[in-house]
N, C-alpha and C positions, 0 to 999 in steps of 0.2 A: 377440209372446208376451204373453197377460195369465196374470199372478200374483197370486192373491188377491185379486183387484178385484171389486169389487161393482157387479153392475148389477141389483138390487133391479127387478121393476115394468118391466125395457125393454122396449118395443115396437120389433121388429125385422121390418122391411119390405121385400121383396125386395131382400135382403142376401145376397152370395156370400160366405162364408168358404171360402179357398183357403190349404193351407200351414200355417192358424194352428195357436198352440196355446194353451190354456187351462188353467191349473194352479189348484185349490182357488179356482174362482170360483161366486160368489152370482149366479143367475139367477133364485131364486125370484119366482115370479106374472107371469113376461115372457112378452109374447106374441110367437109366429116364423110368419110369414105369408109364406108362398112365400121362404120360406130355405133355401139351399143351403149344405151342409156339404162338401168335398170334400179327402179326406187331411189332415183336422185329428184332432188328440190330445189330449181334452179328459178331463183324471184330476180326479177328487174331485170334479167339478162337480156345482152343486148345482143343480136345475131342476124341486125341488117347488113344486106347483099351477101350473106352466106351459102355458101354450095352444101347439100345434104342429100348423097351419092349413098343407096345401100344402106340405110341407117335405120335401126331400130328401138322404140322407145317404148319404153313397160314400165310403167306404176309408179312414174313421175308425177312431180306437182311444176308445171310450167306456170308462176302467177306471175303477171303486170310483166309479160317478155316480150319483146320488140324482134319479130321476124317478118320483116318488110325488105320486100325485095330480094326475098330467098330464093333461090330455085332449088324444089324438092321433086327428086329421081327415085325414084325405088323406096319409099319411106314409108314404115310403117310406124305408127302412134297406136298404142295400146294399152287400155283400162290408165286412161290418163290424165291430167287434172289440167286444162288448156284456159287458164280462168283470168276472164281479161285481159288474154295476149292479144296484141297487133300483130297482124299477119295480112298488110297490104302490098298491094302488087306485086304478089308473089306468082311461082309457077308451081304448078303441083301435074306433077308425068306418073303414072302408078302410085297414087300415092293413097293411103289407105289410114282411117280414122275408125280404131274400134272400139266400143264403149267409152266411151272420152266425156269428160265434161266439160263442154263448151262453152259455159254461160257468161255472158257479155266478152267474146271472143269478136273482134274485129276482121273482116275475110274481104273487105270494100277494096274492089279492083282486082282480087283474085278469082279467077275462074273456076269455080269448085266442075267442072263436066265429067264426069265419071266418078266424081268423089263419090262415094257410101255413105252419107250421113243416119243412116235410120238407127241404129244402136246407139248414137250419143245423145246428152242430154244437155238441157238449155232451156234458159228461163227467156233469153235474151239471147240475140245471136245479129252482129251488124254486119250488112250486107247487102247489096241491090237485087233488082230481079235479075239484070244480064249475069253476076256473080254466080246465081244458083241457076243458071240454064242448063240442064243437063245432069244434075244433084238429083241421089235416090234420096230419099226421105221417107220415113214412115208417116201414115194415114193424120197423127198429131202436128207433126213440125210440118207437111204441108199449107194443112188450117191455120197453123202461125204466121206462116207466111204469106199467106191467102189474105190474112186479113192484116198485116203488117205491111208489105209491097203493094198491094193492089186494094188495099181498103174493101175487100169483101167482110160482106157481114154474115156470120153464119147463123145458120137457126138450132 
């Protein structure tokens, strides 16, 4: 278990996190290259201008995490708990969200174009319309946003 620990600047190199947990920890500007996350619970953590190269995540809980200004390369997030992170003005290059819980996840200024959103779930989800230009969504989170961005009223 890390607690407040700062790792400023780490370069993190096919490294499996299994189990851990990470409470109000400083990861800002570290780079994760072929890391592997798996049922770790990382709250408050902070991982703006972070590089995330190859990186795979399974059956995390990501609550109240600050990933602004990331760029994500090859990233997959999976069956994973994304709940009230910021994730502003980031970049996302192949970057893949599967069944994930999204709800009151902030995406304002990042581009989701190619992203998959249609298997995750969300009560709330902030974001402009240019953000989701290009965003698959299922027939549900469309209508959300239909009537959320563009003030459609549906019958």
């Amino acid at each position: 278990m890390f607690i407040n620990d700062n790792f400023y600047r780490a370069e993190l190199t096919d490294v499996i996190f299994k189990n851990c947990t990470l409470v109000n920890c400083q990861l800002e500007a570290a780079s994760l290259y072929r890391v592997q996350l798996q049922n770790c619970k990382l709250v408050g953590t902070t991982f703006d201008h972070a590089v995330f190269r190859d990186v795979v995540i399974t059956d995390c809980d990501l609550l109240l995490d600050n990933l602004n200004e990331v760029k994500f390369t090859s990233v997959k997030i999976i069956a994973s708990r994304l709940v009230e992170v910021n994730c502003l003005d980031s970049v996302m290059i192949k970057t893949q969200l599967t069944r994930c819980d999204l709800n009151q996840a902030d995406f304002s200024g990042t581009g989701l174009k190619a992203l998959d959103l249609s298997t995750c779930d969300f009560d709330e989800l902030r974001l402009t319309a240019n953000d989701l230009r290009g965003c698959h969504l299922n027939t549900e989170q469309a209508a959300y946003f239909a009537q959320q961005l563009l003030g459609v009223q549906l019958a």
